[in-house]
PDB file of N, CA, C and O in Angstrom, chain B, residues numbered from 101:
ATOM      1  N   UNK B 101      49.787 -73.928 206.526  1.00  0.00           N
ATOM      2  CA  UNK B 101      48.818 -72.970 207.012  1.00  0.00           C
ATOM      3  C   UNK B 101      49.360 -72.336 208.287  1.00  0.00           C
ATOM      4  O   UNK B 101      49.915 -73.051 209.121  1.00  0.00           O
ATOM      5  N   UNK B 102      49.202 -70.830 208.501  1.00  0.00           N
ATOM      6  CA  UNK B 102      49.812 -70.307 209.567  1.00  0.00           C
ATOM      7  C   UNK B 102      48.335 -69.334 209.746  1.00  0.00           C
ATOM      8  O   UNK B 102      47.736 -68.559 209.000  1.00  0.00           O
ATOM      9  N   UNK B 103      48.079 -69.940 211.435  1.00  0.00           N
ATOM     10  CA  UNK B 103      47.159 -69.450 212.454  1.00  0.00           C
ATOM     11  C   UNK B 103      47.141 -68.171 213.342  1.00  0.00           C
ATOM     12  O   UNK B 103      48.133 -67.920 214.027  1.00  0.00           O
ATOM     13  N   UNK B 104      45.948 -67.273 213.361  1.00  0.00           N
ATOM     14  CA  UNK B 104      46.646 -66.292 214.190  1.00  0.00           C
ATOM     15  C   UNK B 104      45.581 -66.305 214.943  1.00  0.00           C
ATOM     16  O   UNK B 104      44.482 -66.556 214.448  1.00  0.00           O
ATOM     17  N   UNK B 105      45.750 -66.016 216.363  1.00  0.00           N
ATOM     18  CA  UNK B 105      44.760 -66.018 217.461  1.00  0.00           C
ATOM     19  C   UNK B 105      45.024 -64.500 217.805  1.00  0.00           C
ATOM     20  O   UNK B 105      46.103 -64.030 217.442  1.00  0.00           O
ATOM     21  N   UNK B 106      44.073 -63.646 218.518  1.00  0.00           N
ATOM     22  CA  UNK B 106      44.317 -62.545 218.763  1.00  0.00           C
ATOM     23  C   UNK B 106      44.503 -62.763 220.367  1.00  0.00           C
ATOM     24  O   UNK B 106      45.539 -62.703 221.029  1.00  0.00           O
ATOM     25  N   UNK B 107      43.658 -62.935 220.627  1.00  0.00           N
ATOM     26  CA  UNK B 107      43.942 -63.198 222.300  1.00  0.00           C
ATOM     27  C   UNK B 107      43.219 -62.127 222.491  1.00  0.00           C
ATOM     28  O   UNK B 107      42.682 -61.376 221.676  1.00  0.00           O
ATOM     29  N   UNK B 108      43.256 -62.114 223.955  1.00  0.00           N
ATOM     30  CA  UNK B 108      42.740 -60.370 224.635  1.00  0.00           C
ATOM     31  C   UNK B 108      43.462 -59.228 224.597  1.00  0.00           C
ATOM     32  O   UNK B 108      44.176 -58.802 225.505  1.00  0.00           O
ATOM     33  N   UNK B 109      43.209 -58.572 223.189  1.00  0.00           N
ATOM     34  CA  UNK B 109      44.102 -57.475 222.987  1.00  0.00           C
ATOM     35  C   UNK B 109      42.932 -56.787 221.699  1.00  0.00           C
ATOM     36  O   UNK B 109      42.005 -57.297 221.070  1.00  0.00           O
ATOM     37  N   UNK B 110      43.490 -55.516 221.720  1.00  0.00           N
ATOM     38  CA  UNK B 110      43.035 -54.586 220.616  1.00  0.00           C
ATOM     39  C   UNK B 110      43.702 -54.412 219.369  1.00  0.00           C
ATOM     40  O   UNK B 110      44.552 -55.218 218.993  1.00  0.00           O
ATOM     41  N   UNK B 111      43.380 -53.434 218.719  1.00  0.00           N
ATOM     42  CA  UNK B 111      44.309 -53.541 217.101  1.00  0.00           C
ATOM     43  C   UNK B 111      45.606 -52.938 217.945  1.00  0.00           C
ATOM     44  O   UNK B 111      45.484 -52.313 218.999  1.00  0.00           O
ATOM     45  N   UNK B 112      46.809 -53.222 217.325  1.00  0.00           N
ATOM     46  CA  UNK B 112      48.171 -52.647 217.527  1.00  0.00           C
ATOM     47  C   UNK B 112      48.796 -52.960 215.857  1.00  0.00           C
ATOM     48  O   UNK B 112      48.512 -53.667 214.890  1.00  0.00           O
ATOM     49  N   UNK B 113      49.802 -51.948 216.252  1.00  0.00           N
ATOM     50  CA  UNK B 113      50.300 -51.678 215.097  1.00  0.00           C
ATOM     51  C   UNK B 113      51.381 -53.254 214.946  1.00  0.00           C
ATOM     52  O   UNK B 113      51.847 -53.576 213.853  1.00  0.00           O
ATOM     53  N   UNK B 114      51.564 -53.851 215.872  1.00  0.00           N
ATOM     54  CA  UNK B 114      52.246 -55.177 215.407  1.00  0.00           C
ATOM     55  C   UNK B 114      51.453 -55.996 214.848  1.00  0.00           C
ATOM     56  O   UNK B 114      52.118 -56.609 214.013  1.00  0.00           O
ATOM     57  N   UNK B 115      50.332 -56.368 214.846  1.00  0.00           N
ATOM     58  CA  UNK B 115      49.470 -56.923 214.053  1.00  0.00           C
ATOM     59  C   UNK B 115      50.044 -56.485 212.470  1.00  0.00           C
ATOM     60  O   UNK B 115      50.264 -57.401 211.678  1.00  0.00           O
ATOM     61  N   UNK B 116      50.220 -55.395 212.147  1.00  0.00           N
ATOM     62  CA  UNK B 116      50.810 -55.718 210.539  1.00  0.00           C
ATOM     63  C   UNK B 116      52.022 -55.977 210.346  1.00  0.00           C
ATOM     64  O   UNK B 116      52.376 -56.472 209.276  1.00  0.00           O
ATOM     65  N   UNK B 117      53.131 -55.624 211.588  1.00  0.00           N
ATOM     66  CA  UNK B 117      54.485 -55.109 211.101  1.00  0.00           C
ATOM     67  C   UNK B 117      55.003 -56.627 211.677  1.00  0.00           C
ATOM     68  O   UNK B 117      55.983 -57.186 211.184  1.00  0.00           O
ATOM     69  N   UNK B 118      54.278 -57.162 212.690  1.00  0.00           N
ATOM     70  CA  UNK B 118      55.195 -58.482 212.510  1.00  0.00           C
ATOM     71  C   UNK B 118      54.239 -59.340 212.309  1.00  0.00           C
ATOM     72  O   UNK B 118      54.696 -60.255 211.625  1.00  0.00           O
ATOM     73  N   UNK B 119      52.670 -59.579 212.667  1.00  0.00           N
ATOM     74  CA  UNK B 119      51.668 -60.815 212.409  1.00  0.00           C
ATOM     75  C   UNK B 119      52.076 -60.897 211.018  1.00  0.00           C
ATOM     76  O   UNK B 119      53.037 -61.641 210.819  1.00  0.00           O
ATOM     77  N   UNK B 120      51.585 -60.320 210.019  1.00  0.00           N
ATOM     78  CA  UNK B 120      50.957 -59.885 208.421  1.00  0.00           C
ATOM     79  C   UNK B 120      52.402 -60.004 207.796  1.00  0.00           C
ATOM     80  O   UNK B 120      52.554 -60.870 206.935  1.00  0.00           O
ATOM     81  N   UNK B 121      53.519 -59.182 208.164  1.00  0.00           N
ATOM     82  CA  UNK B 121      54.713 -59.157 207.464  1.00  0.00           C
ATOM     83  C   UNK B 121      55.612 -60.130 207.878  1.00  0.00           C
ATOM     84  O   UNK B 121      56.647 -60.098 207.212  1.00  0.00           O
ATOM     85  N   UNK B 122      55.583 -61.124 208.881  1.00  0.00           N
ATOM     86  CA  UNK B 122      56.882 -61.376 209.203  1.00  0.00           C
ATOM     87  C   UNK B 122      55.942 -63.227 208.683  1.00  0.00           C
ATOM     88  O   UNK B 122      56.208 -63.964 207.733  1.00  0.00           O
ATOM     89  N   UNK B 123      54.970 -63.376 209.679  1.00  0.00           N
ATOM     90  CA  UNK B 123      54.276 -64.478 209.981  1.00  0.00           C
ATOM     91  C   UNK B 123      53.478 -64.806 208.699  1.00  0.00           C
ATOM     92  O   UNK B 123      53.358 -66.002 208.433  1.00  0.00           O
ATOM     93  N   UNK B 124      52.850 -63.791 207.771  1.00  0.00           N
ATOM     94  CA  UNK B 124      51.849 -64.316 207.139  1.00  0.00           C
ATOM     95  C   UNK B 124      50.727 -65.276 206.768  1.00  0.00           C
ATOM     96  O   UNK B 124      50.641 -65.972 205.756  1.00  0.00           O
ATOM     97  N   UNK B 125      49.519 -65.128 208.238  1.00  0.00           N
ATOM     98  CA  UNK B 125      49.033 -66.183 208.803  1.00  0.00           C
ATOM     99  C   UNK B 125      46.991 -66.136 207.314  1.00  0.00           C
ATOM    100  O   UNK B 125      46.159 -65.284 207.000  1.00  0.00           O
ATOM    101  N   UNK B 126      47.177 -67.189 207.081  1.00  0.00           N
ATOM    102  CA  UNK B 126      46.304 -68.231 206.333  1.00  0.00           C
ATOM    103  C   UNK B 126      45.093 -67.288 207.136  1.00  0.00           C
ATOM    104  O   UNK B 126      44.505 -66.492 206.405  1.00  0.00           O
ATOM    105  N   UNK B 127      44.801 -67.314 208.172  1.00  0.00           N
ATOM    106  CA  UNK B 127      43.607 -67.965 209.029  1.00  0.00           C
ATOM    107  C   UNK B 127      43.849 -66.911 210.352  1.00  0.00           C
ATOM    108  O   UNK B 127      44.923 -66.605 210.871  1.00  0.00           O
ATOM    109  N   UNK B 128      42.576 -66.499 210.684  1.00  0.00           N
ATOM    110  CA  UNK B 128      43.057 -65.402 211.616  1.00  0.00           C
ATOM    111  C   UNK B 128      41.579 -66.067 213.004  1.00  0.00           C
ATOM    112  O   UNK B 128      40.617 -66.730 212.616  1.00  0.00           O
ATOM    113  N   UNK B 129      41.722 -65.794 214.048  1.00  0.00           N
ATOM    114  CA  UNK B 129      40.679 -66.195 215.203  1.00  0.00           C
ATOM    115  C   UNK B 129      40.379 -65.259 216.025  1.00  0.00           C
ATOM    116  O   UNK B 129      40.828 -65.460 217.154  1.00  0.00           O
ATOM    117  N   UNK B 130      39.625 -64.042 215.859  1.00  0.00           N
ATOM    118  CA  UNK B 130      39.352 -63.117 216.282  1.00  0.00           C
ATOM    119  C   UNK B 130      38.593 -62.984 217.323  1.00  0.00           C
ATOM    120  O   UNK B 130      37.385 -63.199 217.235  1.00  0.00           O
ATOM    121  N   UNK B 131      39.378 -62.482 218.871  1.00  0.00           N
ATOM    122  CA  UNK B 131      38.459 -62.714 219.905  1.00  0.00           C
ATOM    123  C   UNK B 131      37.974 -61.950 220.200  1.00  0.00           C
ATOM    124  O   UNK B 131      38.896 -61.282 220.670  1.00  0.00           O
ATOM    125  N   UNK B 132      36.509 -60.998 220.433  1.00  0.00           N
ATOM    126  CA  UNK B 132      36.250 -60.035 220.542  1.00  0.00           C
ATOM    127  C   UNK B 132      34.885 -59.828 221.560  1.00  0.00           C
ATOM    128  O   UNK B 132      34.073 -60.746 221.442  1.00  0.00           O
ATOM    129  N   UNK B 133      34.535 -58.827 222.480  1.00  0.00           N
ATOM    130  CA  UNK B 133      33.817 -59.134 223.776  1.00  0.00           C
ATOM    131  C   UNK B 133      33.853 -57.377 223.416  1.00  0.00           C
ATOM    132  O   UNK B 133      32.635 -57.199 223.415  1.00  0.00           O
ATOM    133  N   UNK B 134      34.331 -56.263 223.175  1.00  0.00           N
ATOM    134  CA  UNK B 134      33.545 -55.093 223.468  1.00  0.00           C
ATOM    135  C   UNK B 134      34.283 -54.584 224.842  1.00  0.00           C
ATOM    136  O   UNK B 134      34.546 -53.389 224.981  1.00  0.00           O
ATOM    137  N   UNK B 135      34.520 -55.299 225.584  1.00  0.00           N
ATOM    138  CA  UNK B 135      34.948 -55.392 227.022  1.00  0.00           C
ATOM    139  C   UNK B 135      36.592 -55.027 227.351  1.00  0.00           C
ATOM    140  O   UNK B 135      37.071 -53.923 227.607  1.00  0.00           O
ATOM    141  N   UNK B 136      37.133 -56.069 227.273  1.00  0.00           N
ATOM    142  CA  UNK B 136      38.048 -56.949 227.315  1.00  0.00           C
ATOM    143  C   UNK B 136      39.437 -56.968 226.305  1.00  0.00           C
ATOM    144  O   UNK B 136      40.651 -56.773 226.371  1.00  0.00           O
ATOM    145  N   UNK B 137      38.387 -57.341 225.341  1.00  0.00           N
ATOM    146  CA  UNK B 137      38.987 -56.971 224.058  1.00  0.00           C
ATOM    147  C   UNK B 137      38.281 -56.045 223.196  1.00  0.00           C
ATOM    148  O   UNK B 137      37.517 -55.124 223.485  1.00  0.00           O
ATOM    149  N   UNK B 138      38.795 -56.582 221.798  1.00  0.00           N
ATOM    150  CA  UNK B 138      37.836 -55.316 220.364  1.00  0.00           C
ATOM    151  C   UNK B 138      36.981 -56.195 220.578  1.00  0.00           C
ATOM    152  O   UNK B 138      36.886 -57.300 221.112  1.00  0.00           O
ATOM    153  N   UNK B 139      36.000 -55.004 219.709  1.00  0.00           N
ATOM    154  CA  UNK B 139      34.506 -54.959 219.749  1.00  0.00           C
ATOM    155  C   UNK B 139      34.653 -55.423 218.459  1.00  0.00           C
ATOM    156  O   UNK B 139      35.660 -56.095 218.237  1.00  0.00           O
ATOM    157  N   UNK B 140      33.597 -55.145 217.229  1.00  0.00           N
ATOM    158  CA  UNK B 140      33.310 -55.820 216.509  1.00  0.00           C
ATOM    159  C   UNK B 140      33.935 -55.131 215.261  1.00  0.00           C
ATOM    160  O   UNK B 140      34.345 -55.577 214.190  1.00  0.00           O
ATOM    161  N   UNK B 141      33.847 -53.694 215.869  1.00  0.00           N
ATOM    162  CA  UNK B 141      33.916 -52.962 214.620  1.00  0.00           C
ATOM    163  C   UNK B 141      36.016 -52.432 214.516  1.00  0.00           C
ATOM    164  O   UNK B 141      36.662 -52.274 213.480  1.00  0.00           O
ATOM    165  N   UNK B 142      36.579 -52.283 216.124  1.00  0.00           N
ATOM    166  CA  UNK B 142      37.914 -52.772 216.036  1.00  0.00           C
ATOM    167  C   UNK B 142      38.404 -53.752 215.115  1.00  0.00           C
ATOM    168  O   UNK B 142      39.207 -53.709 214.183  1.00  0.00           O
ATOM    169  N   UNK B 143      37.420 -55.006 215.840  1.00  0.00           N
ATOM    170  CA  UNK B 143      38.318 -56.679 214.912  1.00  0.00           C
ATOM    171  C   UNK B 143      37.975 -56.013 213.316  1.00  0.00           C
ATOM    172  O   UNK B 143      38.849 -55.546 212.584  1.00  0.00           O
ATOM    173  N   UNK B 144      36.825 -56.072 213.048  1.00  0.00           N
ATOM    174  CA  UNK B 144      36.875 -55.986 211.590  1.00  0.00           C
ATOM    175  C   UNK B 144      37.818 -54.821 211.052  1.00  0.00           C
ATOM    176  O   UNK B 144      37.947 -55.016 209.843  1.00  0.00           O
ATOM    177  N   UNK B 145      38.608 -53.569 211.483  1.00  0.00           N
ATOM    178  CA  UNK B 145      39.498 -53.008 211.401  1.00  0.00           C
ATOM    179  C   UNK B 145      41.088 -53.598 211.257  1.00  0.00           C
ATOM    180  O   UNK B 145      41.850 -53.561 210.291  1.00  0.00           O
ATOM    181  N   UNK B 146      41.298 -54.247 212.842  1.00  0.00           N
ATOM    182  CA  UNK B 146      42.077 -55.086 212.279  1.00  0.00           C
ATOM    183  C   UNK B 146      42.645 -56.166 211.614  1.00  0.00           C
ATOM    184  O   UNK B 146      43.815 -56.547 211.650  1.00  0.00           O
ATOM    185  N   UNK B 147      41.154 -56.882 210.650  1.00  0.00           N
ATOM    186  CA  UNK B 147      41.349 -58.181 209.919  1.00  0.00           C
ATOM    187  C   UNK B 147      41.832 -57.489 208.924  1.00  0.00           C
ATOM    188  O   UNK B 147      42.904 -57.686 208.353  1.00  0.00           O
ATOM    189  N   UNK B 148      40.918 -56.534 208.669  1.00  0.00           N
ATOM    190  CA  UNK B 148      40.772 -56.084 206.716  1.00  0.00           C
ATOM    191  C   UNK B 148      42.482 -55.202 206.672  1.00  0.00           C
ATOM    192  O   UNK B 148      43.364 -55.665 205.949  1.00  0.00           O
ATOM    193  N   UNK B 149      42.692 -54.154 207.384  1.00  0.00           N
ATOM    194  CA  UNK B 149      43.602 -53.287 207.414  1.00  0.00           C
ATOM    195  C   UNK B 149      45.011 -53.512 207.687  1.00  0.00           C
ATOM    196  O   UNK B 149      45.895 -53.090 206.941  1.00  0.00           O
ATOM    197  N   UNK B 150      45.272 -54.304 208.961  1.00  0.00           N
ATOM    198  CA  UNK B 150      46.257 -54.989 209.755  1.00  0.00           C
ATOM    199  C   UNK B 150      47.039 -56.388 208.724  1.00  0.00           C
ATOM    200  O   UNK B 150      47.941 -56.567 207.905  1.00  0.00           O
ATOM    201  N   UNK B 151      45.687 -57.318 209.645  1.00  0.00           N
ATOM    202  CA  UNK B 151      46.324 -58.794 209.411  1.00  0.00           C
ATOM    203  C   UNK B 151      45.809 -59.116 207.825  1.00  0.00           C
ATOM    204  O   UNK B 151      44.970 -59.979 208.085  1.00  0.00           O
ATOM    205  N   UNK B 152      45.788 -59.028 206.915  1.00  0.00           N
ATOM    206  CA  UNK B 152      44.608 -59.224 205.997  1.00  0.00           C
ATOM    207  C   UNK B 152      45.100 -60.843 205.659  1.00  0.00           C
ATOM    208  O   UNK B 152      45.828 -61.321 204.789  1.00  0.00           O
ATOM    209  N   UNK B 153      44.139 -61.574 207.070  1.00  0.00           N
ATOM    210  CA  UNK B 153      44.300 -63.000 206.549  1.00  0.00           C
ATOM    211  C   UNK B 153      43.379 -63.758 205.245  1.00  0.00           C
ATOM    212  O   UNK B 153      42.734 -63.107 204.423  1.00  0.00           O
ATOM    213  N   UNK B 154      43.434 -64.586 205.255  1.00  0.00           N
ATOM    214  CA  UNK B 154      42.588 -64.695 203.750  1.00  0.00           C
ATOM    215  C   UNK B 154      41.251 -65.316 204.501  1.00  0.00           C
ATOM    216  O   UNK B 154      40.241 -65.002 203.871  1.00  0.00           O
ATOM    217  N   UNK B 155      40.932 -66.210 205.820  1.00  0.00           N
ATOM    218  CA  UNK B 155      39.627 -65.947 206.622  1.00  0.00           C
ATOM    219  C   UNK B 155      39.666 -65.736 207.817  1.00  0.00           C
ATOM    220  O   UNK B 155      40.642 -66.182 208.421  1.00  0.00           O
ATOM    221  N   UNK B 156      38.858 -65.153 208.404  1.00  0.00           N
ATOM    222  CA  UNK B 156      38.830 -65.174 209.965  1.00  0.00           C
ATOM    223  C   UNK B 156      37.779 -65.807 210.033  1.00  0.00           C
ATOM    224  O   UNK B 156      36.947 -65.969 209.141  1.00  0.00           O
ATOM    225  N   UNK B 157      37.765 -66.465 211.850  1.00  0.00           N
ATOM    226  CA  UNK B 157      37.079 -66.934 212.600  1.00  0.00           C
ATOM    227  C   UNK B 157      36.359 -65.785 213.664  1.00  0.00           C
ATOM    228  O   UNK B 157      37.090 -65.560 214.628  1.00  0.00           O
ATOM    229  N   UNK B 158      35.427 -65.231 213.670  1.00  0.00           N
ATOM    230  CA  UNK B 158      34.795 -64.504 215.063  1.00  0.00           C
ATOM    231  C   UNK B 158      34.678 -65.239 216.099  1.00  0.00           C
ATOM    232  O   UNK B 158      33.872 -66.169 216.104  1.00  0.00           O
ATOM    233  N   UNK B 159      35.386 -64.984 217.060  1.00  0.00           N
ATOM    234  CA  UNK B 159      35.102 -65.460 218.842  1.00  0.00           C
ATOM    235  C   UNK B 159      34.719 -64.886 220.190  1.00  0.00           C
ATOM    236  O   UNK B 159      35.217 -63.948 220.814  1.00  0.00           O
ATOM    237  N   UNK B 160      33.805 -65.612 220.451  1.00  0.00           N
ATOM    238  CA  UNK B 160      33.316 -64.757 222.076  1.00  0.00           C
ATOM    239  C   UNK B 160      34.147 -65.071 222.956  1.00  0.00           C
ATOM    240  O   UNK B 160      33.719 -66.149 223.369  1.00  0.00           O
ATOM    241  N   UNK B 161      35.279 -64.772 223.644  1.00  0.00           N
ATOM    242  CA  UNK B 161      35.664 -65.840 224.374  1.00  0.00           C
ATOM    243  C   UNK B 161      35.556 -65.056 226.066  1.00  0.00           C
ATOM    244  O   UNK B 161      36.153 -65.602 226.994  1.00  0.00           O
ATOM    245  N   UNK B 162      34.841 -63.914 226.280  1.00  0.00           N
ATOM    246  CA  UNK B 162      34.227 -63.836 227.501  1.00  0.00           C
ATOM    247  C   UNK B 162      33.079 -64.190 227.919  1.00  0.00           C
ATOM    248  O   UNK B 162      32.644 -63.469 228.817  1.00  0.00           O
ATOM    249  N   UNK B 163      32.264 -65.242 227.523  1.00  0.00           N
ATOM    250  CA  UNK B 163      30.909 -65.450 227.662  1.00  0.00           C
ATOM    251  C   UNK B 163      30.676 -66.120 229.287  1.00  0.00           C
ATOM    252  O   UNK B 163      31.204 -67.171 229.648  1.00  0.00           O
ATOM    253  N   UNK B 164      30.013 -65.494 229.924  1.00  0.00           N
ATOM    254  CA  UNK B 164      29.458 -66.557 231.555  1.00  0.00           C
ATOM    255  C   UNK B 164      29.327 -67.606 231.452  1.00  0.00           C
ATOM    256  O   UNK B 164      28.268 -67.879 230.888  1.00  0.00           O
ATOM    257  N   UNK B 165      29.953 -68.497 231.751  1.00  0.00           N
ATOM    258  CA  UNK B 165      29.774 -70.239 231.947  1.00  0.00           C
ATOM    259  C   UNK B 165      28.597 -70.165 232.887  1.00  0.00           C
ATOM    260  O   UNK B 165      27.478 -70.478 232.483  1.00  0.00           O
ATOM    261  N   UNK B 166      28.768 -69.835 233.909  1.00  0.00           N
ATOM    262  CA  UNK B 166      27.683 -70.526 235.190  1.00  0.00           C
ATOM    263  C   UNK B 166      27.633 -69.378 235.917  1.00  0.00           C
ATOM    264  O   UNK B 166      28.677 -68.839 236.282  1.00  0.00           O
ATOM    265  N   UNK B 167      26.432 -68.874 236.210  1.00  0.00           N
ATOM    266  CA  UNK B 167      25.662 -67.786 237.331  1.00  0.00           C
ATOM    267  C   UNK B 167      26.244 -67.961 238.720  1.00  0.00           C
ATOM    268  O   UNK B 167      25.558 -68.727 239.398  1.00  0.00           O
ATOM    269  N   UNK B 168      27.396 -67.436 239.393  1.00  0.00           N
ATOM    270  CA  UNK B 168      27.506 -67.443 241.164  1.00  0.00           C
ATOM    271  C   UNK B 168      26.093 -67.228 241.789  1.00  0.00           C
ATOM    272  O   UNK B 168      25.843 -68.175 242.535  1.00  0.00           O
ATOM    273  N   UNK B 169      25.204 -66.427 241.752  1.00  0.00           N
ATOM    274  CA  UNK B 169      24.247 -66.274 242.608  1.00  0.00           C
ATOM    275  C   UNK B 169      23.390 -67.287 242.607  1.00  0.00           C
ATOM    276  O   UNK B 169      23.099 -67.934 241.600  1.00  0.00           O
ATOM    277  N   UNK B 170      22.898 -67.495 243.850  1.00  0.00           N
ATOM    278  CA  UNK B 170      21.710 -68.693 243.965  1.00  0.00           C
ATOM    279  C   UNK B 170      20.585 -67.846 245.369  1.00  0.00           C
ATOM    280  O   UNK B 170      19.567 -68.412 245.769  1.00  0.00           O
TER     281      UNK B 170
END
């Protein structure tokens, strides 16, 4: 099984030419915040189009742990 994490990044054209073609990853972990990274409708662009892993995982991975203000 070969894993792909996106990390904090948007669609790029290496997502097909080396993730998809070189790597051919099982399993894809899509981190997406709108922000930061892709939004929802990016990732789902680059699962189906790009990487076409056979599942992805959706991930928040900017979410607030703990409020500074008191």
């Amino acid at each position: 099984m070969t894993v792909y994490l996106t990390g904090d990044t948007g669609p790029t054209s290496d997502m097909e030419t080396i993730v998809r073609r070189f790597y051919h990853p099982n399993l894809a972990v899509a981190n997406m915040d709108g922000v930061s990274n892709m939004g929802p409708e990016e990732a789902a662009f680059a699962m189906i189009k790009l990487v076409k892993p056979a599942a992805v995982i959706p991930s928040h991975a900017e979410e607030a742990v703990t409020p500074t203000d008191k």
